[in-house]
Legacy VTK file of the C-alpha trace (Angstrom):
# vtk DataFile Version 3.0
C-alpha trace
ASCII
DATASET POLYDATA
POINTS 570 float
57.572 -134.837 162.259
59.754 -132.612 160.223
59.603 -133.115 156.456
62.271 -133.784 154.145
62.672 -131.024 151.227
64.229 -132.657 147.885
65.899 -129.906 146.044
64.177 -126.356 146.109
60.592 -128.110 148.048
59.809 -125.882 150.423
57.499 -127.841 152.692
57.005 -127.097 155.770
56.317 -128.517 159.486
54.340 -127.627 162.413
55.289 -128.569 165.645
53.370 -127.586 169.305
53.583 -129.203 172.088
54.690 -127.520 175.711
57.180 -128.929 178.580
59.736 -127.174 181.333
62.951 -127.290 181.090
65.702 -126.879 182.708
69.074 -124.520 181.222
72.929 -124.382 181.342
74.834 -121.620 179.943
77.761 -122.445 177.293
81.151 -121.950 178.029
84.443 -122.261 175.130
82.544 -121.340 172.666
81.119 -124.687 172.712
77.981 -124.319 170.519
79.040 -120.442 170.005
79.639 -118.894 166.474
82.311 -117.149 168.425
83.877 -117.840 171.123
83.274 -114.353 173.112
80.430 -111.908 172.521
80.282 -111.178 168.917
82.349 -108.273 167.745
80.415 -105.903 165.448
82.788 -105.232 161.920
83.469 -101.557 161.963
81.461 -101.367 158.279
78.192 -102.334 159.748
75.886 -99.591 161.613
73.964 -100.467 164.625
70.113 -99.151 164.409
68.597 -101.084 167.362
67.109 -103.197 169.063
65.061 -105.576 167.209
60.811 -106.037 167.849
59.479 -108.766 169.657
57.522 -110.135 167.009
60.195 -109.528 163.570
61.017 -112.535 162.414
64.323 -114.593 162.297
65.398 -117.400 160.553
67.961 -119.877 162.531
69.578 -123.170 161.136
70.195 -125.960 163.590
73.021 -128.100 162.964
72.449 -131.273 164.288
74.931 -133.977 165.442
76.062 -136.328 162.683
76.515 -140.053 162.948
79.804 -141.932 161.073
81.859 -138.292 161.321
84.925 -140.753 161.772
83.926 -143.476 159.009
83.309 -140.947 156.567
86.637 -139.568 157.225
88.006 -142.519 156.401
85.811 -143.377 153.234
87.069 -139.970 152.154
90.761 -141.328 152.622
89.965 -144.637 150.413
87.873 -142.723 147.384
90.629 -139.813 146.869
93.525 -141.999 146.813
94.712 -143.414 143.959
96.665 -146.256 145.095
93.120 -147.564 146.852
90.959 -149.973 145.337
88.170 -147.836 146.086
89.848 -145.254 144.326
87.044 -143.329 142.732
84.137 -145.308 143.956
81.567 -142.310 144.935
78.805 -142.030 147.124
74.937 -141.064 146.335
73.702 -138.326 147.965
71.176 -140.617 149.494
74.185 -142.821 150.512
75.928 -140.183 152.324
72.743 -138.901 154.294
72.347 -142.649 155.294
75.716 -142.629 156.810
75.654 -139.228 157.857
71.929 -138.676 159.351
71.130 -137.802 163.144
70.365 -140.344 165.501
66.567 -140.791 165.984
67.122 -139.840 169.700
69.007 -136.725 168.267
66.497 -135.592 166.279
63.858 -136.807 168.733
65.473 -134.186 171.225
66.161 -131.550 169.296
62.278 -131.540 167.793
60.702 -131.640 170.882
63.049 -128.912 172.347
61.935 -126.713 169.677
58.057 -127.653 170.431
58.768 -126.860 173.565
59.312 -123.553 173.021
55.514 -123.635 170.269
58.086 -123.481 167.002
56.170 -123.539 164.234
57.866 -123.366 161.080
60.908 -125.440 160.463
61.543 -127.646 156.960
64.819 -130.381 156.927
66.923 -131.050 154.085
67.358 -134.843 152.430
69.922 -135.301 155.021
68.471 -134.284 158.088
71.163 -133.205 159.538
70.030 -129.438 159.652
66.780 -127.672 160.937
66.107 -124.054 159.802
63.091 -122.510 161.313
61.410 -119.395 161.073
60.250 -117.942 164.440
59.632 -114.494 165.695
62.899 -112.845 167.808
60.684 -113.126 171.007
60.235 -116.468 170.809
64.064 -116.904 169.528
65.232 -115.448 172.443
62.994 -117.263 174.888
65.005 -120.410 172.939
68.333 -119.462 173.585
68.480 -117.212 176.605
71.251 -114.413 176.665
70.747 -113.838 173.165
69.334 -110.193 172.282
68.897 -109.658 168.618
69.685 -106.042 167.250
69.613 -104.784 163.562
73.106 -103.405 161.887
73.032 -101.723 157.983
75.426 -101.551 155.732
75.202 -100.010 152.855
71.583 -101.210 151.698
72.201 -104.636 153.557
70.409 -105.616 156.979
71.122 -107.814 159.449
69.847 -109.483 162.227
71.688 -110.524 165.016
72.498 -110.620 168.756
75.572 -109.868 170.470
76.140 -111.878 173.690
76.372 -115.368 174.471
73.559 -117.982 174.586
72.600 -120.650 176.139
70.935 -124.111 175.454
69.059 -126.631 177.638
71.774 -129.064 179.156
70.163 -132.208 177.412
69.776 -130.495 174.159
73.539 -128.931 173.424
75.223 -132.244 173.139
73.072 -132.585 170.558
73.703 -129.989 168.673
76.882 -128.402 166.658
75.881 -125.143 166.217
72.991 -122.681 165.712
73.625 -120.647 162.571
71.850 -116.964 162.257
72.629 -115.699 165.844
76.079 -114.279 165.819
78.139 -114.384 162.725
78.594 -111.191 160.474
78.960 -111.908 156.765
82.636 -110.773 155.367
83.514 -109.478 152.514
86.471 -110.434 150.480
87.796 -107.362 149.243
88.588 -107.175 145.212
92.498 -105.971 144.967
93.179 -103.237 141.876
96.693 -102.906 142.506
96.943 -101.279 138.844
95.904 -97.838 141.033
99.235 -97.937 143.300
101.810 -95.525 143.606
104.807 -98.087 142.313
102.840 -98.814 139.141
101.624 -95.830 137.760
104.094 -94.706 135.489
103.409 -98.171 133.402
99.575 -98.051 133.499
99.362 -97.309 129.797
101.491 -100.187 128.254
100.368 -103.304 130.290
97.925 -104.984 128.612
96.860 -107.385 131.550
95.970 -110.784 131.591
93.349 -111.973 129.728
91.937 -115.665 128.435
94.137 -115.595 125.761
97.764 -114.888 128.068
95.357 -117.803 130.323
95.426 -120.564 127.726
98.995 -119.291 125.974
100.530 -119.688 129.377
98.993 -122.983 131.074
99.449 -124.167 127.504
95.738 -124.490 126.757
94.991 -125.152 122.553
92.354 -124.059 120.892
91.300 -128.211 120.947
91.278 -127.787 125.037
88.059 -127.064 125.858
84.999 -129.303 126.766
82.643 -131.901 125.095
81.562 -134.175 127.559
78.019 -134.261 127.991
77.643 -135.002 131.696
80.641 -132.195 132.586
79.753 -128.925 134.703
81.260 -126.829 136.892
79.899 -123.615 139.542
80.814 -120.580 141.010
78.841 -119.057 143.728
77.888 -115.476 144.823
77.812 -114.152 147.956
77.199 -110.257 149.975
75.176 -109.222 147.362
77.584 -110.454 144.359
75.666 -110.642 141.251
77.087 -111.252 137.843
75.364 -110.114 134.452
74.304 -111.757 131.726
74.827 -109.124 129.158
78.577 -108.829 130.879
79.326 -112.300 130.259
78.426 -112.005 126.267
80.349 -108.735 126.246
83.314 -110.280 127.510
83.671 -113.075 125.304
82.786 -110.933 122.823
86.190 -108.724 123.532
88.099 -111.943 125.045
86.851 -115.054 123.587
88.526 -115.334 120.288
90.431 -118.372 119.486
88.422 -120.909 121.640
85.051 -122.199 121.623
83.512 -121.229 124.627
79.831 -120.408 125.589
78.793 -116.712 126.333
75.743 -117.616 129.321
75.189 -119.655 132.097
73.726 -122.627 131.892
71.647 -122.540 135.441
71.348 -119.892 137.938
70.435 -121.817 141.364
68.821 -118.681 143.351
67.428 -115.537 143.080
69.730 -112.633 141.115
69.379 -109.443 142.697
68.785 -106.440 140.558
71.577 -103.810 140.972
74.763 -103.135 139.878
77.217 -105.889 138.807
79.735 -107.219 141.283
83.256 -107.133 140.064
84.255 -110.140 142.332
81.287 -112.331 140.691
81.952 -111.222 137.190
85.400 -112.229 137.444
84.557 -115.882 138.863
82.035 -116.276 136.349
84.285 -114.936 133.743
87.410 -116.730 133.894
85.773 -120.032 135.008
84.383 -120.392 131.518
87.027 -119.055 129.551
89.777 -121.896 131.165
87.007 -124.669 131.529
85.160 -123.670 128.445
82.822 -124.679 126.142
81.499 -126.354 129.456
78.256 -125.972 131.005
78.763 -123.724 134.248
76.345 -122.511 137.428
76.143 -119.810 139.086
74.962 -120.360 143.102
73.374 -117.086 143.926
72.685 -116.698 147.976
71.125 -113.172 149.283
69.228 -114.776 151.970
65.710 -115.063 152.462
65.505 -113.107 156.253
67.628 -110.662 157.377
68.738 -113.426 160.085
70.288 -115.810 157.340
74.186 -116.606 156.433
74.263 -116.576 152.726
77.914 -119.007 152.679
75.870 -121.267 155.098
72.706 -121.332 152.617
75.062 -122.475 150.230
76.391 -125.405 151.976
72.976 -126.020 152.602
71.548 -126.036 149.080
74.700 -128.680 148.079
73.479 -131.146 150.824
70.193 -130.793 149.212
70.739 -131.354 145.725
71.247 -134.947 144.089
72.694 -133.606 140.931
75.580 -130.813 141.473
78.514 -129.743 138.936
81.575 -131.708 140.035
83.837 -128.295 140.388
82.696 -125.509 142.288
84.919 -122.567 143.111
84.369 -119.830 145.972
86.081 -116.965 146.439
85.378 -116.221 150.751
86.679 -116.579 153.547
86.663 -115.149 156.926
89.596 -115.021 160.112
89.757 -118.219 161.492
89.891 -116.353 165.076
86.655 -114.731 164.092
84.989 -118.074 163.872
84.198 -120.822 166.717
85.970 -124.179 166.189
82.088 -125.729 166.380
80.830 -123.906 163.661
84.346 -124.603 161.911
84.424 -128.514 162.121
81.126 -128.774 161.420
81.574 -126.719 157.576
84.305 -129.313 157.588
82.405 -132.393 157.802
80.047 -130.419 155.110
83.280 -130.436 152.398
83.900 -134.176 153.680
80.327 -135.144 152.764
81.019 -133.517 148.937
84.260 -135.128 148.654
82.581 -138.353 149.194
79.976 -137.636 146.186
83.018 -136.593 144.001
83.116 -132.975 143.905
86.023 -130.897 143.729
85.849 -127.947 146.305
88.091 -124.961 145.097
88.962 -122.184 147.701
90.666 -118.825 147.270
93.790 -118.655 149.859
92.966 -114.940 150.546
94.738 -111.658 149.098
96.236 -110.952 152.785
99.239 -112.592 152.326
100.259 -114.712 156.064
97.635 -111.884 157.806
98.680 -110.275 161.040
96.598 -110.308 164.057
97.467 -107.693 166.546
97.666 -109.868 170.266
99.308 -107.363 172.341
100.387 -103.796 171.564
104.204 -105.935 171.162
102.820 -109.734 169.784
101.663 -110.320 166.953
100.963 -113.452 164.994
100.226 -114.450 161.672
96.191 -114.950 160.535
95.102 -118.149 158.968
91.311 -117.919 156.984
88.607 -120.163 156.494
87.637 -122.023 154.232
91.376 -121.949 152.589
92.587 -123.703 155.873
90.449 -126.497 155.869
91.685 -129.645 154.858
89.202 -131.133 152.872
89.365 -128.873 150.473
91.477 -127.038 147.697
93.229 -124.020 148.059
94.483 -121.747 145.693
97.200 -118.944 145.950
98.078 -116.543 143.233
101.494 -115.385 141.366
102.667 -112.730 139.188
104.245 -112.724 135.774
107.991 -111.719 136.657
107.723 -109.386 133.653
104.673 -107.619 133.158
105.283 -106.618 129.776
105.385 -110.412 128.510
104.715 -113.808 129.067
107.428 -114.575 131.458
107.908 -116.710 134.356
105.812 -116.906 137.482
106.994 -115.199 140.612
104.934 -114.956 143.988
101.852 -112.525 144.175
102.847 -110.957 147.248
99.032 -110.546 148.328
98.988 -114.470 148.117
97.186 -115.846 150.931
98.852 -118.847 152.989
100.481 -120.334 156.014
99.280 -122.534 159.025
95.775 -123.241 160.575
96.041 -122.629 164.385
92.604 -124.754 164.335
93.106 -128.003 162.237
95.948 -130.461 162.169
98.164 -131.107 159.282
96.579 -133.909 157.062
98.423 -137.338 156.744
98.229 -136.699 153.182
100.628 -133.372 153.196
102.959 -134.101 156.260
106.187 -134.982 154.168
105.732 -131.878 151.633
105.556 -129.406 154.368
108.000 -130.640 156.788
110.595 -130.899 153.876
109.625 -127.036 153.435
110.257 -126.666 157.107
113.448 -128.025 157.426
115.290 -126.739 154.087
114.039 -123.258 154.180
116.407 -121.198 155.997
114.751 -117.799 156.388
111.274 -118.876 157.815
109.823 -116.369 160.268
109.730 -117.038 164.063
107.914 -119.752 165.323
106.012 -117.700 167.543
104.043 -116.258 164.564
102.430 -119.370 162.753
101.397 -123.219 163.805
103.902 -125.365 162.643
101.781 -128.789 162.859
98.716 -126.969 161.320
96.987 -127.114 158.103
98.944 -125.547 155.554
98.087 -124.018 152.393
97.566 -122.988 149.427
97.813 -126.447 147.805
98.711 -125.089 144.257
98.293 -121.761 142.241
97.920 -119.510 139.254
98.095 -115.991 137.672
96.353 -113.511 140.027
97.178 -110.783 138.830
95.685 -107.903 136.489
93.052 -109.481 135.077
90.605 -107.769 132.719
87.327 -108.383 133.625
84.168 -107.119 132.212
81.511 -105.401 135.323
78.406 -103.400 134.210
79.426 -103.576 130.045
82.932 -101.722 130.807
85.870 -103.252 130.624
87.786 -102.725 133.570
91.889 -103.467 133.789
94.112 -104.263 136.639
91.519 -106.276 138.956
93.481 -108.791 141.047
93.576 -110.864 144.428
93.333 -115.301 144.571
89.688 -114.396 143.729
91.007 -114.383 139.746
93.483 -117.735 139.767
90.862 -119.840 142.355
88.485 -119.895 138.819
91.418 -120.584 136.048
92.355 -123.894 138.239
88.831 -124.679 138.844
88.458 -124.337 135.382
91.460 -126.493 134.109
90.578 -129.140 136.712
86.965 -129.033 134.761
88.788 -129.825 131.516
90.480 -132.667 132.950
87.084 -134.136 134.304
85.953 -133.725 130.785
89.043 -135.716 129.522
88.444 -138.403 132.617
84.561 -139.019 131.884
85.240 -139.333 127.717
87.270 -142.175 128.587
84.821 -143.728 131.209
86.702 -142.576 134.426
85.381 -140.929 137.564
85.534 -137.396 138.377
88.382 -135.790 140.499
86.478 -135.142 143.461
88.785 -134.378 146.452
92.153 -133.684 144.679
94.537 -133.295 147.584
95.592 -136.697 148.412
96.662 -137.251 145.021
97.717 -133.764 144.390
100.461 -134.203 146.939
101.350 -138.090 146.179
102.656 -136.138 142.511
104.896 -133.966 144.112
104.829 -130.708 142.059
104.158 -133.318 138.311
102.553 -131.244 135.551
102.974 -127.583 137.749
104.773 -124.957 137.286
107.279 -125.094 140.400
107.492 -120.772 141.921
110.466 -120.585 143.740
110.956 -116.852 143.499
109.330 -114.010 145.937
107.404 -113.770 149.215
103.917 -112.296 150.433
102.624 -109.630 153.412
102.357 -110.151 156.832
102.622 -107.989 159.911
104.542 -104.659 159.792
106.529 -105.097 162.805
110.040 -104.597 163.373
110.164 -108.393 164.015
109.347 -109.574 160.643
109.168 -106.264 158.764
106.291 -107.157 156.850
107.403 -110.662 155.198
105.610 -113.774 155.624
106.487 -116.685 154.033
108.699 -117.559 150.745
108.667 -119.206 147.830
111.215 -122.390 147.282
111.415 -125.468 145.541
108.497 -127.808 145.465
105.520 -127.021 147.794
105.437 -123.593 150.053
102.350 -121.774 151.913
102.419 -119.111 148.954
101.858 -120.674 146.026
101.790 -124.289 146.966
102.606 -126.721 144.627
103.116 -124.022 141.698
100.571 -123.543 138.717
99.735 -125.807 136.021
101.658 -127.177 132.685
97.878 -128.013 131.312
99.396 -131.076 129.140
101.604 -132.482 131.697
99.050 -131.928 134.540
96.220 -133.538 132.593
98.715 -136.500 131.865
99.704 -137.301 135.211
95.754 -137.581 136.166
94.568 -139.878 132.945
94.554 -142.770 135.298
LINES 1 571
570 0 1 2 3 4 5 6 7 8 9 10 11 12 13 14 15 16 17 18 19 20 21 22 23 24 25 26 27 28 29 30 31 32 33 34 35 36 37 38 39 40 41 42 43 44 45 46 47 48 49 50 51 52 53 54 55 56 57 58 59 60 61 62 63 64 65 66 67 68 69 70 71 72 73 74 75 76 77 78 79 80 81 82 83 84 85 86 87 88 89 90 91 92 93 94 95 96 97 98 99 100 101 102 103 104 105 106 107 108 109 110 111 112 113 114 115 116 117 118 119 120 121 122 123 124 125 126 127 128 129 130 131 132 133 134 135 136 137 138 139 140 141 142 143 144 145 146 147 148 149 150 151 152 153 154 155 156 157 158 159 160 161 162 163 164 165 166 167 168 169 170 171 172 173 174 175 176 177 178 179 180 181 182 183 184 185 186 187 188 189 190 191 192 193 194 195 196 197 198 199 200 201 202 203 204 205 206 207 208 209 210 211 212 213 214 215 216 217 218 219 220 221 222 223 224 225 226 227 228 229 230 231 232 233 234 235 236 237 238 239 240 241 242 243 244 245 246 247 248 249 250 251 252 253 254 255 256 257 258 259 260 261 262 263 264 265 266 267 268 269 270 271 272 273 274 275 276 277 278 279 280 281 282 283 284 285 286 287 288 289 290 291 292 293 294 295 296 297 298 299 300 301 302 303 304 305 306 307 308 309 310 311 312 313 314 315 316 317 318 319 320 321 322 323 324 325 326 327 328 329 330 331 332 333 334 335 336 337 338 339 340 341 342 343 344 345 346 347 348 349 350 351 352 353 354 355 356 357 358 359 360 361 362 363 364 365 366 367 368 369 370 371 372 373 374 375 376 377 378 379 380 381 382 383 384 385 386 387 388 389 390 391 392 393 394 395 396 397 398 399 400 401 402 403 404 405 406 407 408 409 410 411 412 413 414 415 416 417 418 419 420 421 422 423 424 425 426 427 428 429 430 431 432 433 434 435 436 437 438 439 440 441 442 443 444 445 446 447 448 449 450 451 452 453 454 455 456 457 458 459 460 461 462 463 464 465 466 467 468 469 470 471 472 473 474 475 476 477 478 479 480 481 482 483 484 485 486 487 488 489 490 491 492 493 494 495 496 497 498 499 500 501 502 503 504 505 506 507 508 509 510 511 512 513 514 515 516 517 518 519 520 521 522 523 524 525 526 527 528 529 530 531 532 533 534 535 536 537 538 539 540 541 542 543 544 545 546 547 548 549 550 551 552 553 554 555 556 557 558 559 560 561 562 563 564 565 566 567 568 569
């Protein structure tokens, strides 16, 4: 049998065993990671085709039992006019709702031995298999598949092109299988400090910083953490790697005023060796200088083979761990069109599982503004990404100071990711928010371009832009994109827990439900400016708007610290 792994255990299985069967090929995309042949990104080189006997690493994701109970149990815990309000779930509680039927698992195993797989370990909730086999036998598993290798920049990858396909008995047992198709993205870091429109004030803006942080969200020097049982996480992706010595140097420079602490507390994977990541400095940065003086992670995920998904190693790792910091905040994403709807739910049952233990998932909305896909050489539609359009989690859009030379009011970051999901229906919980914004707006763009009864997001917002951030021991100015305000709210929502569990309450967890039951209480409402979409003569560019209350820019607004920790005391 396969063998459970409790946190970082890396036992392993061997199964043989030999018997025919019989296949069907997949159609819609059904156990796809896309829902076509895999598109190469244009920043990855092909090299070749891959030997028979390199290895590959693929993840199974196997069917889940209670998908619809824990949906509801979600419902109950995050709402806090529910008597279960609060009440969490163990880890080990949540894999004994959520685990594979034996005859699942039964299948699935003996498919595999089928085929003389060898090496495969389980996590503590057996609902995923990841086993190492070499790409002959791989694509003896799942005919149609052809695995090739692509480089980018000092990165390789592993992975096949056209469709696959599954013995008939086995794919309704399955969700996905992760490692085959899907091409890490990378979210790009905005400096818009460098553009044209700017450059004559380059030398007298002093950018935003964890002081203009704390003086605007009113955060005192008395706001930052003591709890003992408090912690929060970022995570690093695409070769991301934040320093040590950067983190010292920047509070050093930007820590005054505050106590804070200048290192991480754990690092949960392997740090590569090169250069600084500006995108992981920042999270790492700004995370502890808004939730400071509390103890912070860092999830670090190169991948072990060339074959692996580092955002699905992630997910992986959280299933995996009994004791995880209640706030984690990610700054990724990838088009929701470039991702299969299997592969899709399944992450989403993944964020349903961590609400249920009480952990706050923070996404960044995207610096794309509404996106633009290109249909037809004359259609076009807005994009919606993933993660930021699921609905069990948080999303978080960005703003600008109206006047850069001061603290001034918030106006819309026009790089601000937001809108509709064309994948997942709106949740119960925001329904009234977004159809008032529906109905009272008056200049929304045509309905042809965005999902009206879809997800919509962000769910609230902060500063995103011009950050200082410290990459490499320089200080660099002018970094910006919802990859600098996702960590501030994380951050602040880290305080509050800290607040919450000195008085003997629960954490947060899953926010939204009573995020949107306040109605815009202790935020910020941004009512002025809009973000990017597609440069057509249709909309000319303009996505969505700001207005009173909740929009799919900047959500509910950005938080009043004080108020915002008073209205969630309770």
């Amino acid at each position: 049998m396969v063998r459970t792994e409790r946190e970082f255990d890396q036992k392993r299985v061997h199964m043989v065993a030999v018997f025919v069967l019989s296949f069907i090929w997949l159609v819609n995309g059904e156990l796809l990671e896309a829902d076509q042949d895999a598109v190469v990104p244009g920043d990855w080189t092909f090299l070749g085709r891959v030997g028979p006997l390199e290895e590959v690493e693929l993840t199974f994701a196997l069917k889940q039992q209670n998908v619809s109970k824990m949906e509801e149990l979600l419902k109950l815990v995050s709402d806090p006019d529910s008597h279960q309000y609060g009440k969490y779930l163990s880890l080990d509680e949540v894999a004994a709702l959520s685990r594979p039927s034996p005859l699942t698992e039964k299948v699935v195993e003996n498919w595999l031995r089928s085929h003389g797989v060898m090496d495969c370990h389980t996590i503590i909730t057996r609902d995923f298999l990841q086993c190492v086999m070499t790409v002959e036998v791989a694509e003896a598993l799942l005919p149609g598949s052809k695995f090739h290798r692509f480089s980018k920049n000092t990165k390789t990858l592993l992975r096949s092109t056209s469709q696959y396909s599954v013995h008939e008995d086995v794919h309704q047992h399955l969700d996905f299988v992760g490692g085959v198709h899907r091409f890490p993205q990378k979210r790009k870091i905005v400096s818009k400090g460098w553009e044209g429109a700017r450059q004559a004030i380059l030398g007298y803006h002093l950018g935003v910083t964890p002081a203009v942080i704390r003086n605007r969200y009113n955060l005192t020097a008395k706001d930052v953490g003591t709890a003992a049982n408090n912690s929060q996480a970022v995570a690093q992706f695409l070769e991301q790697y934040y320093h040590p010595a950067d983190l010292a140097e920047f509070m050093s420079l930007f820590g005054g005023g505050f106590t804070h602490m200048s290192t991480v507390e754990r690092v949960v994977g392997t740090q590569g060796g090169g250069k600084a990541g500006i995108e992981a400095s920042l999270d790492v940065e700004y995370i502890m200088s808004s939730g400071a003086n509390i103890s912070t992670w860092v999830f670090t995920n190169p991948g072990r083979h060339e074959s692996q998904e580092p955002f699905l190693q992630w997910m992986l790792l959280l299933s995996n761990m009994s004791a995880v910091p209640w706030v984690h905040t990610i700054s990724y994403g990838d088009d929701e069109d470039s991702l299969s709807e299997a592969y899709m739910n399944r992450i989403n049952i993944e964020f349903m599982k961590a609400g249920l233990r009480g952990i706050s998932m923070l996404f960044a909305s995207g610096d794309s503004g509404a996106g633009c896909r290109h249909l037809t050489k004359e259609r076009n539609t807005f994009r919606p990404s993933f993660p930021a359009s699921s609905p069990y989690v948080t999303t978080v859009g960005g703003t600008s100071f109206q006047n850069p030379f001061k603290l001034s009011y918030e106006v819309t970051d026009y790089i601000s990711g937001g809108g509709f999901s064309n994948v997942f229906p709106m949740p119960d919980y925001q329904v009234d928010a977004v159809r008032a914004y529906l109905k009272s707006v008056q200049s929304l763009p045509p309905q042809t371009y965005f999902n009206t009864t879809g997800r919509a997001y962000p769910d609230l917002a902060a500063l995103s832009d011009n950050y200082w951030v410290v990459s490499n021991r320089v200080p660099i100015p002018w970094v910006s994109g919802t990859s600098a305000s996702t960590p501030v709210v994380g951050g602040i929502l880290s305080l509050i827990n800290d607040q919450r569990f000195l008085k003997g309450l629960p954490a947060l967890g899953f926010i939204n439900p009573r995020l949107y039951k306040m109605q815009g209480k202790g935020l910020y409402d941004v009512t002025v400016g809009c973000h990017l979409s597609c440069l057509d003569d249709k909309v000319e560019g303009k996505g969505f708007c700001a207005s009173p209350s909740w929009d799919p820019v900047t959500g509910w607004g950005t938080p009043n610290y004080p108020v915002f920790l008073a209205s969630l005391m309770d």
